[in-house]
N, C-alpha and C positions, 0 to 999 in steps of 0.2 A: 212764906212768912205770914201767919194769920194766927190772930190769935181771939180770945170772945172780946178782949177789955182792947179796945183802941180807943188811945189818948190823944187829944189834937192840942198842940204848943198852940197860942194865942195867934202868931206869926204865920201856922199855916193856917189858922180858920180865916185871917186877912186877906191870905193871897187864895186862898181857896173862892173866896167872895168875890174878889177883884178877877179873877182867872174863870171865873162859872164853871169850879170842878167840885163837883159834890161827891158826898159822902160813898155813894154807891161807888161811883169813878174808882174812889182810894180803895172802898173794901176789894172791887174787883181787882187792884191792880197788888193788894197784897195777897188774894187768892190764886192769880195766874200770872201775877208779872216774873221779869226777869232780873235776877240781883246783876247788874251790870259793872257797878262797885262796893267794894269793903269797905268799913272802916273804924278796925276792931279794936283800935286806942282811942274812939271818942269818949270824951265823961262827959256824963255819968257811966251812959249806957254805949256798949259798942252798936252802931250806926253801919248804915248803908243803901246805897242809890237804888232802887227800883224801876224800871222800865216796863209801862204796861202801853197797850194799845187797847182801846175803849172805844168801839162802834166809829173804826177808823182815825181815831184822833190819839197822837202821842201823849203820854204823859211821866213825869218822874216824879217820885216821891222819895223823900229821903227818909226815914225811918230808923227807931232805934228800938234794939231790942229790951226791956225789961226784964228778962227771965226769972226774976225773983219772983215779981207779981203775975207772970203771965200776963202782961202787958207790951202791946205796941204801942210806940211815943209819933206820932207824925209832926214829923221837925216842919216840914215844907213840900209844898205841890208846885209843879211848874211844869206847862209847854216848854218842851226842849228848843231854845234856840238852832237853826241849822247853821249858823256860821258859827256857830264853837263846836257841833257836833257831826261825827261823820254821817254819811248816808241815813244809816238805819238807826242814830241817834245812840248807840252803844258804846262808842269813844271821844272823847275829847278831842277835836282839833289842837294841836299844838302848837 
């Protein structure tokens, strides 16, 4: 999922700040991350979880596809918590 136009929601340039994940981090993790969730009734745009690992550090980003504009929307960045997440950070604890 990479596209030339990526869009940052106000929300993740916040936690991007608060969390020290810059820009490189997200291009990296939408170049080689792993779609770990769907979620293809979001509106506007269908949406989904990404899992990248970034010079040993987990990271998720949530992202939505634009495909009219050729645009990705970055909803949100966030270290995976490990008590909601299993092991390898790819499933929900339930």
């Amino acid at each position: 999922m990479i596209s030339e136009k990526i869009t940052y929601r106000l929300h993740a340039v916040k936690r991007m700040f608060e969390r020290k994940i810059n820009e490189k981090e997200v291009r990296y993790a939408l170049e080689t991350g792993e779609v770990i969730e769907d979620y293809p009734d979001d509106t506007p745009y269908p949406s989904c979880l990404i899992l990248s690992c970034y010079r040993g550090r987990l990271i998720h980003i949530v992202a939505a596809n634009n495909s009219l504009e050729d645009e990705i929307i970055i909803i949100t960045v966030y270290e995976p918590d490990p008590s909601e997440w299993d092991g390898e950070c790819r499933k929900r604890i339930q």
